[in-house]
C-alpha positions as YAML, in Angstrom:
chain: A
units: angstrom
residues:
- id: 1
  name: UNK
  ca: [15.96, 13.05, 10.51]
- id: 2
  name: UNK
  ca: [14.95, 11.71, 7.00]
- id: 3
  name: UNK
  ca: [13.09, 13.60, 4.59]
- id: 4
  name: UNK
  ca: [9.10, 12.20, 4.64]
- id: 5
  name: UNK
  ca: [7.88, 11.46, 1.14]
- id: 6
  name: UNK
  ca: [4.42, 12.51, 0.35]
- id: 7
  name: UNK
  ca: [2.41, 9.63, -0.46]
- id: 8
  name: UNK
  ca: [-0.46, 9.81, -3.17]
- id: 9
  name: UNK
  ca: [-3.59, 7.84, -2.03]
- id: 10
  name: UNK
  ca: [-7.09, 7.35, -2.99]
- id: 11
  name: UNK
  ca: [-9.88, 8.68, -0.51]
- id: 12
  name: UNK
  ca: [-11.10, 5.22, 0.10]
- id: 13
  name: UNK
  ca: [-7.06, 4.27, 0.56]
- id: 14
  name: UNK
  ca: [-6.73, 6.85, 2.71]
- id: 15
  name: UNK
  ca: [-10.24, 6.33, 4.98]
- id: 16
  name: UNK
  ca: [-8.61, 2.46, 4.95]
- id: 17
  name: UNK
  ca: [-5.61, 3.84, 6.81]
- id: 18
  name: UNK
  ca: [-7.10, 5.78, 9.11]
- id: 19
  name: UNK
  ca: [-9.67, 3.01, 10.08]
- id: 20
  name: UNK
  ca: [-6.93, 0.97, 10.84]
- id: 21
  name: UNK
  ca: [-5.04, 3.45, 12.55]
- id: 22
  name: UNK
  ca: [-8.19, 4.17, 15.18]
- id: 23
  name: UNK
  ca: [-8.81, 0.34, 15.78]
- id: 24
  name: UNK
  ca: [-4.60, 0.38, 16.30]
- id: 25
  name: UNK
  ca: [-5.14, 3.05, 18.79]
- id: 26
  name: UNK
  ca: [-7.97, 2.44, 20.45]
- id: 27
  name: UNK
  ca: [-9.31, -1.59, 21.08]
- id: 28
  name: UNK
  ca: [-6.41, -3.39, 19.68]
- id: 29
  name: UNK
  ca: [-4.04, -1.47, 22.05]
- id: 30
  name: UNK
  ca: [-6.62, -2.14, 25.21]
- id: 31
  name: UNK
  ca: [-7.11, -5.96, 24.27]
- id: 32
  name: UNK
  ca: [-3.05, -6.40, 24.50]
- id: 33
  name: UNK
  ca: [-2.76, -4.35, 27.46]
- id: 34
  name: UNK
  ca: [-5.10, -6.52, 29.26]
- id: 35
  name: UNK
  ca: [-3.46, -9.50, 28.01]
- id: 36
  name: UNK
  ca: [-0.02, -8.21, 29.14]
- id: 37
  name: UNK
  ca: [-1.39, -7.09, 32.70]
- id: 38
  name: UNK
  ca: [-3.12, -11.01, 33.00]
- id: 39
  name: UNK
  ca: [-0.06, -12.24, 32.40]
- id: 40
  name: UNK
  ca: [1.83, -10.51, 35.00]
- id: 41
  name: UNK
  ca: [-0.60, -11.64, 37.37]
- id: 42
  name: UNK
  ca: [1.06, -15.07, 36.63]
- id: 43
  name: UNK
  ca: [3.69, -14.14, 38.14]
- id: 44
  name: UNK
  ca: [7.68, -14.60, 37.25]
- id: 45
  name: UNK
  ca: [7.97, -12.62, 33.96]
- id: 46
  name: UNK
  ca: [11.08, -14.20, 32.65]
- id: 47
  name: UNK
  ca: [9.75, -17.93, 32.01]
- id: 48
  name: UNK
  ca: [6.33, -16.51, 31.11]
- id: 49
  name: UNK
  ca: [5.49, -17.38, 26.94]
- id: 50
  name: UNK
  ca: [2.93, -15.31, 27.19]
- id: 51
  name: UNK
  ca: [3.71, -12.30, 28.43]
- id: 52
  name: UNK
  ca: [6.70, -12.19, 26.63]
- id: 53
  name: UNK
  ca: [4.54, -12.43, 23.50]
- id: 54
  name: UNK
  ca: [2.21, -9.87, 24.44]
- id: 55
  name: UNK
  ca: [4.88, -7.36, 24.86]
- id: 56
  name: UNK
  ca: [6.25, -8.21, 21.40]
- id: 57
  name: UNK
  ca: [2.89, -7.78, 19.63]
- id: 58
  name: UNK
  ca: [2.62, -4.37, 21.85]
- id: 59
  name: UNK
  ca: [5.59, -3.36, 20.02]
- id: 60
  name: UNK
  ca: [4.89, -4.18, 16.68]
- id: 61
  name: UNK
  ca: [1.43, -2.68, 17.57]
- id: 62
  name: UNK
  ca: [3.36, 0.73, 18.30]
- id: 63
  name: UNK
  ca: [5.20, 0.68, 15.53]
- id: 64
  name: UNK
  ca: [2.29, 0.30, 13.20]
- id: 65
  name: UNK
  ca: [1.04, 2.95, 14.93]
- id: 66
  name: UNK
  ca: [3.63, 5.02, 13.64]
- id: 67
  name: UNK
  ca: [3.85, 4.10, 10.42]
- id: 68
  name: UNK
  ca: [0.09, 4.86, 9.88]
- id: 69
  name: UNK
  ca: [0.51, 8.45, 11.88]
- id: 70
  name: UNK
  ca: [3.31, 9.61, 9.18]
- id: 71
  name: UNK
  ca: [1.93, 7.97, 6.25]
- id: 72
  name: UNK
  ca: [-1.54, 10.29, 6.80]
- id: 73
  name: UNK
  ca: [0.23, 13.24, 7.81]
- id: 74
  name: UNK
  ca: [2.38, 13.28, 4.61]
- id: 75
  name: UNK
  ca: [-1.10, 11.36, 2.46]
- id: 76
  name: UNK
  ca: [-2.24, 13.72, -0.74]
- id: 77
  name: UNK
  ca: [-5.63, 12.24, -1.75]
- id: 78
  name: UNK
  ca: [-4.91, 11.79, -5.49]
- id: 79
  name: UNK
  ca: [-7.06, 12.68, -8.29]
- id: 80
  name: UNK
  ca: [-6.70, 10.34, -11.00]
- id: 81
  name: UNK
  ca: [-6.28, 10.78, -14.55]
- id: 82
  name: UNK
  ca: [-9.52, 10.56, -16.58]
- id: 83
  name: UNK
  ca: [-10.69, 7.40, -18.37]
- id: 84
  name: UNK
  ca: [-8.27, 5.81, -21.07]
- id: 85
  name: UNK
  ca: [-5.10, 7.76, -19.78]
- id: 86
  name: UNK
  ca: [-2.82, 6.01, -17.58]
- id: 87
  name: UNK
  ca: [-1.72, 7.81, -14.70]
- id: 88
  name: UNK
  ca: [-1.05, 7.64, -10.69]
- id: 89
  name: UNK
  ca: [-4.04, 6.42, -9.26]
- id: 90
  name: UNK
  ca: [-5.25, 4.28, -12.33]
- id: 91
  name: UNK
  ca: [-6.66, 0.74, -12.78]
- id: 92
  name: UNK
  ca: [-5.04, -0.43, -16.00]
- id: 93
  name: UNK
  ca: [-5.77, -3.34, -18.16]
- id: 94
  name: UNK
  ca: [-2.64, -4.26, -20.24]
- id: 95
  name: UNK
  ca: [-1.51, -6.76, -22.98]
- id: 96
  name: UNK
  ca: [1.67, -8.35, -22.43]
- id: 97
  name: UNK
  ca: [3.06, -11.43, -24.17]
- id: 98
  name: UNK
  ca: [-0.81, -12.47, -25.31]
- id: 99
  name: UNK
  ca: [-1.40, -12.22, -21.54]
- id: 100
  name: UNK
  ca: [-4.08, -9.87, -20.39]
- id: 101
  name: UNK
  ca: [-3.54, -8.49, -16.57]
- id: 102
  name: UNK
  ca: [-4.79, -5.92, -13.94]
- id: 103
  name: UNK
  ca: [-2.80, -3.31, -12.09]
- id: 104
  name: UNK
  ca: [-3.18, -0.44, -9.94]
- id: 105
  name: UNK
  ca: [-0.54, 2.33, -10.77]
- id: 106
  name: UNK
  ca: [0.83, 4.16, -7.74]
- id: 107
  name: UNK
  ca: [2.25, 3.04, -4.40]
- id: 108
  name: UNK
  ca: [1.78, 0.31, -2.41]
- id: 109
  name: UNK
  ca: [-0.41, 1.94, 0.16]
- id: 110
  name: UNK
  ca: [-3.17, 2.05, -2.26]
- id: 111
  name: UNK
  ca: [-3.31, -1.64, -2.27]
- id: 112
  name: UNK
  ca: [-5.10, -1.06, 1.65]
- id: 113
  name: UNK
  ca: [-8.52, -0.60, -0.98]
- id: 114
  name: UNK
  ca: [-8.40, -2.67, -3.62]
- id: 115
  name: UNK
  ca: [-7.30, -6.28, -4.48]
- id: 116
  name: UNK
  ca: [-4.85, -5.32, -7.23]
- id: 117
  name: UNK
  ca: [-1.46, -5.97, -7.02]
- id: 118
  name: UNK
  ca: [0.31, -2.45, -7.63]
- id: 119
  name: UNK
  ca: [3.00, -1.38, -10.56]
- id: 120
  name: UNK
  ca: [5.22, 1.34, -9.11]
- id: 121
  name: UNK
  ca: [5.56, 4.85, -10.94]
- id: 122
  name: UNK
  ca: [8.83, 4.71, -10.47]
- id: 123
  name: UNK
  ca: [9.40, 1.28, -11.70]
- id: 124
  name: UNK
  ca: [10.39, 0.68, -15.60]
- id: 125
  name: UNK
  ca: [7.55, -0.50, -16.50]
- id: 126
  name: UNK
  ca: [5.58, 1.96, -14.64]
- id: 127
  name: UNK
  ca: [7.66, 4.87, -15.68]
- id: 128
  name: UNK
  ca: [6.26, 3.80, -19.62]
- id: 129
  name: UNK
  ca: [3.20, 3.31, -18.52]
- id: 130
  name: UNK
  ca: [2.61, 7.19, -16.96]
- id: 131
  name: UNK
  ca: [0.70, 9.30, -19.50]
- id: 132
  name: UNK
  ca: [0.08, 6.53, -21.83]
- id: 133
  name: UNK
  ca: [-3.40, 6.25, -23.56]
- id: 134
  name: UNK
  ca: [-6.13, 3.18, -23.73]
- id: 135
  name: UNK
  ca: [-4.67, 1.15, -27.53]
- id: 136
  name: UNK
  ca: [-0.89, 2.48, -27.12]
- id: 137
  name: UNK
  ca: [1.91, 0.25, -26.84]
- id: 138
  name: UNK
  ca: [5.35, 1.46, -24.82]
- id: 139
  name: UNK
  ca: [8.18, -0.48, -24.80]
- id: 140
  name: UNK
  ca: [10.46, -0.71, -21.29]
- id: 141
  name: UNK
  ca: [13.67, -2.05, -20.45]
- id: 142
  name: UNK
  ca: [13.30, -5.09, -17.93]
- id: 143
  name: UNK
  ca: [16.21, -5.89, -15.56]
- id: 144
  name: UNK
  ca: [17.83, -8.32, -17.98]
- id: 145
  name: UNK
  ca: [18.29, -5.47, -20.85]
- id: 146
  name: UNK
  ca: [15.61, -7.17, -22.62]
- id: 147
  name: UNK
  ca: [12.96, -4.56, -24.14]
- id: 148
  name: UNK
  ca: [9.25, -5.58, -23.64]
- id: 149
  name: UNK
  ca: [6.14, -4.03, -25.07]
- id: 150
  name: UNK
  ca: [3.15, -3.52, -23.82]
- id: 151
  name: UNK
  ca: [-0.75, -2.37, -25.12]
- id: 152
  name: UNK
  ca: [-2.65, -0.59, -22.84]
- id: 153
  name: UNK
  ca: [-6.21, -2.03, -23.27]
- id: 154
  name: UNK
  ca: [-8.04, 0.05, -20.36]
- id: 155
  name: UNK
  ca: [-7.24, 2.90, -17.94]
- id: 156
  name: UNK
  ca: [-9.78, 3.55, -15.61]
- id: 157
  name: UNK
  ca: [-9.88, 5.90, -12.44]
- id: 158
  name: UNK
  ca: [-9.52, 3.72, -9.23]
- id: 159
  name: UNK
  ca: [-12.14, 3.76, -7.25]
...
């Protein structure tokens, strides 16, 4: 059996999850039951579209299911770094090549709460960014070997 990761997540990430994982459980699963038992009412199963395609949503359904059970079993609600140090859990404004952009730093799952697209930790970028303070500029090495600088011009908590 693989090893489960513990995944960092806001509270609001983390209620997100959960919300989704009780509407996964409960009405969505009922609504494609029903549509799966109507459709074997139609009778022969193996030229029926529809049936067919309620079984493969059932399963992707399921598997969602899952994912969401593990993912809040191993979830550590996160407490973010303080304002104007960049950390896991923080909504950074950065500098980079004259363009100004927003990022959440952490993992993807925190993305459930917020409309930021997400810089991993572990990523290059993200690995310069960790610990960094509001008017510092790192310097990371992109895939190409190339070295880019950036200025961090906010760190906020994400809320």
């Amino acid at each position: 059996m693989a090893e489960e990761k513990t995944i960092l997540l806001t509270q609001a990430a983390y209620d997100k999850l959960k919300e989704e994982l009780d509407h996964r459980q409960g009405e969505y699963r009922d609504e494609i039951t029903e549509r799966i038992a109507a459709a074997r009412a139609e009778g022969d199963l193996s030229e029926n579209g529809g049936y067919q395609a309620a079984r493969e949503e059932q399963g992707k359904n399921e598997g969602r299911i899952n994912e969401l059970i593990v993912k809040l079993r191993n979830a550590k609600i996160l407490k973010a770094p303080k304002a104007g140090t960049v950390g896991n859990g923080s909504l950074v404004t950065l500098t980079m090549a004259g363009n100004e952009m927003v990022y959440v730093l952490g993992s993807r799952d925190l993305t459930v709460a917020t409309d930021y697209d997400v810089i991993s930790p572990e990523s290059p970028i993200g690995a310069a960014l960790m610990g960094a303070k509001k008017g510092q500029t790192v310097t990371y090495k992109a895939p190409n070997g190339k070295d880019i600088s950036v200025t961090v011009k906010d760190a906020q908590p994400l809320k």
